[in-house]
C-alpha positions as CSV (number, residue, x, y, z in Angstrom):
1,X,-109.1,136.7,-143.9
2,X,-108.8,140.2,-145.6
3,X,-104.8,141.1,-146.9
4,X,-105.1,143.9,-144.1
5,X,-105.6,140.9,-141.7
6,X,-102.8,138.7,-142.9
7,X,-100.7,141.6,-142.8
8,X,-101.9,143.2,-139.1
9,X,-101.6,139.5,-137.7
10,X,-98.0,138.9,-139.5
11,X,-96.6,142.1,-138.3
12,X,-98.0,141.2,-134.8
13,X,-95.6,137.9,-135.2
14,X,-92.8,139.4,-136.3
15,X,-92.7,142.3,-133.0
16,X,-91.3,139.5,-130.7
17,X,-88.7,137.9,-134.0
18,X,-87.7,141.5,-133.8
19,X,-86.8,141.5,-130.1
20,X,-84.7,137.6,-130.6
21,X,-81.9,139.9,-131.2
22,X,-81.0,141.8,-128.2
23,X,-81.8,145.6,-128.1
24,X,-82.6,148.8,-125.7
25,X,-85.3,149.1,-123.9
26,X,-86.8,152.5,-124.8
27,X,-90.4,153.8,-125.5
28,X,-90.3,152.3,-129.2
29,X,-90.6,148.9,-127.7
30,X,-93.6,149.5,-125.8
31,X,-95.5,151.7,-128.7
32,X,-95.4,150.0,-131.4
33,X,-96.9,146.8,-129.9
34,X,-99.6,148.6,-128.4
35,X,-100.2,150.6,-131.7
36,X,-100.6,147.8,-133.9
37,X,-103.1,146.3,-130.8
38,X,-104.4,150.1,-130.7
39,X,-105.1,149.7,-135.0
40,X,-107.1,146.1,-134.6
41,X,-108.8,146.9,-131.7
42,X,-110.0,149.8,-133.6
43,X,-111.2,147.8,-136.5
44,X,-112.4,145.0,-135.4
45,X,-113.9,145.2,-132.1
46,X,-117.4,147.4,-133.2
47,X,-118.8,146.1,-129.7
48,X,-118.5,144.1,-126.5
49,X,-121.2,141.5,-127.1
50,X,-122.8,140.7,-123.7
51,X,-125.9,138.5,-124.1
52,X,-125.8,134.7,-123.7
53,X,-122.3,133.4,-122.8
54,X,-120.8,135.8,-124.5
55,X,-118.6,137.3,-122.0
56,X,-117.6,133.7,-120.4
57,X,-116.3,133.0,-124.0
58,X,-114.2,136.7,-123.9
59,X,-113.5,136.8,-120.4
60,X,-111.9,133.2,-121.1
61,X,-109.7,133.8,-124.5
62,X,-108.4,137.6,-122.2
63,X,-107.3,134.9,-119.5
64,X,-105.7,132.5,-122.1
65,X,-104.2,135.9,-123.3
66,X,-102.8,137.4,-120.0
67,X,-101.1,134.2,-119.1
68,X,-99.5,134.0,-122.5
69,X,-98.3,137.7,-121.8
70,X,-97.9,137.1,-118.3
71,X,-95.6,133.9,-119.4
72,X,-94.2,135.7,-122.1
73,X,-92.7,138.6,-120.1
74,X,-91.1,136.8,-117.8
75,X,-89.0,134.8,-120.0
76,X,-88.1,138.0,-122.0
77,X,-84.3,138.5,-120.8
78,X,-83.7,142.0,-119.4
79,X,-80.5,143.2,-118.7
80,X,-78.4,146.6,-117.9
81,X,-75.7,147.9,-119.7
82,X,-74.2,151.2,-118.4
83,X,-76.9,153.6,-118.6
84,X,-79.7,151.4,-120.9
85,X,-81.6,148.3,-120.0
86,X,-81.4,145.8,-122.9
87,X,-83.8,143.5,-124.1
88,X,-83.9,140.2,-125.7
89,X,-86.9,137.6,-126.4
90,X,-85.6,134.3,-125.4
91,X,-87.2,131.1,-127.0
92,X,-89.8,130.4,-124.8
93,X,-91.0,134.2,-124.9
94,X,-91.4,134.0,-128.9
95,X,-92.6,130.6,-129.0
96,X,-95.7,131.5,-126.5
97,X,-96.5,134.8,-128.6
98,X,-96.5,133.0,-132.0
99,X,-98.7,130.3,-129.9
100,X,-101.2,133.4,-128.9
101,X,-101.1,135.1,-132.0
102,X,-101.1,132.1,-134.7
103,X,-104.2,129.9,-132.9
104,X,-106.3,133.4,-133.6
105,X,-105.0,133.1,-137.2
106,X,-105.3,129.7,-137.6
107,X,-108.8,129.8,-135.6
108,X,-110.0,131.8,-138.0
109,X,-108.8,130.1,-141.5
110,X,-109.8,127.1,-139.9
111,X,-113.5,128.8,-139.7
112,X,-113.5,130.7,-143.6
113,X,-112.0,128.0,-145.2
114,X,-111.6,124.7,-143.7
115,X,-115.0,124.1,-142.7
116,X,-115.1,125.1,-139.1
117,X,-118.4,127.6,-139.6
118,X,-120.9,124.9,-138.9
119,X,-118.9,123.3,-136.2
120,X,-118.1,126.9,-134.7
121,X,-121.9,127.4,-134.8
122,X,-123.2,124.2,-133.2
123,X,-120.7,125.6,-130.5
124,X,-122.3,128.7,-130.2
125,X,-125.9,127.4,-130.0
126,X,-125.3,124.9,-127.7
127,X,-122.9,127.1,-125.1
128,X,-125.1,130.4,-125.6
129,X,-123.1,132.7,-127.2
130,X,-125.0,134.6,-129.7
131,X,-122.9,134.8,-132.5
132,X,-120.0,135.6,-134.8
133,X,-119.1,139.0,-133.2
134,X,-118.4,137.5,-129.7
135,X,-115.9,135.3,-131.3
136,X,-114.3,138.3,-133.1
137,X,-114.3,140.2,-129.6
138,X,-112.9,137.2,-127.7
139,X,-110.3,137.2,-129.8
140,X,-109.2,141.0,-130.2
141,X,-109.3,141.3,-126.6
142,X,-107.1,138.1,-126.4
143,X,-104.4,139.7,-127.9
144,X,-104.5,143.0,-126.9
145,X,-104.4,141.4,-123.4
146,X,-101.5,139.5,-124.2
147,X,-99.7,142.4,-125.5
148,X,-100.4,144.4,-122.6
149,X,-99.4,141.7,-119.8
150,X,-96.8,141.1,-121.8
151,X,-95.5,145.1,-121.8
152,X,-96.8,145.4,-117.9
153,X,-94.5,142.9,-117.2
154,X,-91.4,143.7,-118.8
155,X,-92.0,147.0,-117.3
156,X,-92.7,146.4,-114.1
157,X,-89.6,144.1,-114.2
158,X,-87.1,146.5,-116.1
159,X,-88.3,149.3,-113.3
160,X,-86.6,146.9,-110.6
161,X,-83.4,147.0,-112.6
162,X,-80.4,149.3,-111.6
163,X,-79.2,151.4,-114.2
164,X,-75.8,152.8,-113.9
165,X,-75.7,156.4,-114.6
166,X,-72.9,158.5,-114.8
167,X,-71.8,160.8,-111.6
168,X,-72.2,164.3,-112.6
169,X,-68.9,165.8,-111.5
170,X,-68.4,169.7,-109.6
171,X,-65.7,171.3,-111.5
172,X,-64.2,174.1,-109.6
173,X,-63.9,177.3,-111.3
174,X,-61.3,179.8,-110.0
């Protein structure tokens, strides 16, 4: 793995640590998820490989994915205060996210250094898929899907929240 991967994958991580301590709910916490998604999908995913078993193999790690986010937005505590809907990751939500994003990290250390290739290989032969950059597109699409569950989720479940806004009041001029 490249620094910019460490990096990209550690600052994926540390998104949901950021939200263990309760916050608003504003537009910040929908972009920058989906930009750091936006930045690997971007690099990493050149093209949708579709030969073989190739899309089994991605359509499988997106499922894995979407219940991770699925999972992981539901037991992300929402709550209203006043005029702003507050978040907060509870323990199961950042547990399930590390488990999405860390088995992609450790996947692929396991594969460039501790001797996975030829196993990952005899895999691939034997199940059809046709080579390294269907793995690499599984997992991109994995997470992005898990981000974006995971944000569809919250939203859809802070847009049933009732926020207390203030009355305007008529003030009577003479």
């Amino acid at each position: 793995m490249t620094t910019t991967e460490w990096i990209t994958d550690i600052v994926l991580i540390l998104v949901v640590f950021r939200q263990l301590r309760e916050g608003r709910l504003d537009l910040r916490s929908f972009l920058i998820p989906l930009a750091i998604v936006a930045f690997v999908a971007y690099s990493y995913l050149d093209t949708v490989p579709t030969g073989g078993n190739d899309l089994v193999l991605i359509g499988a790690l997106m499922a894995v994915g979407a219940a991770l986010g699925t999972a992981g937005g539901i037991h992300t505590r929402l709550r209203t205060d006043g005029e702003h809907i507050l978040i907060k990751a509870g323990a199961v939500s950042a547990i399930l996210w590390v488990l999405g994003m860390g088995a992609r990290m450790a996947f692929q250390t396991w594969v460039e250094h501790g001797g996975g290739a030829d196993d990952v290989g005899r895999f691939s032969v034997t199940h059809h898929i046709t080579g390294d950059q269907a793995w690499v597109a599984a997992f991109v699409l994995m997470a992005l899907t898990e981000v974006v569950t995971r944000l569809a989720t919250i939203f859809v479940r802070s847009r049933s929240r009732t926020v207390t806004r203030p009355v305007p009041t008529l003030e009577r001029t003479a």
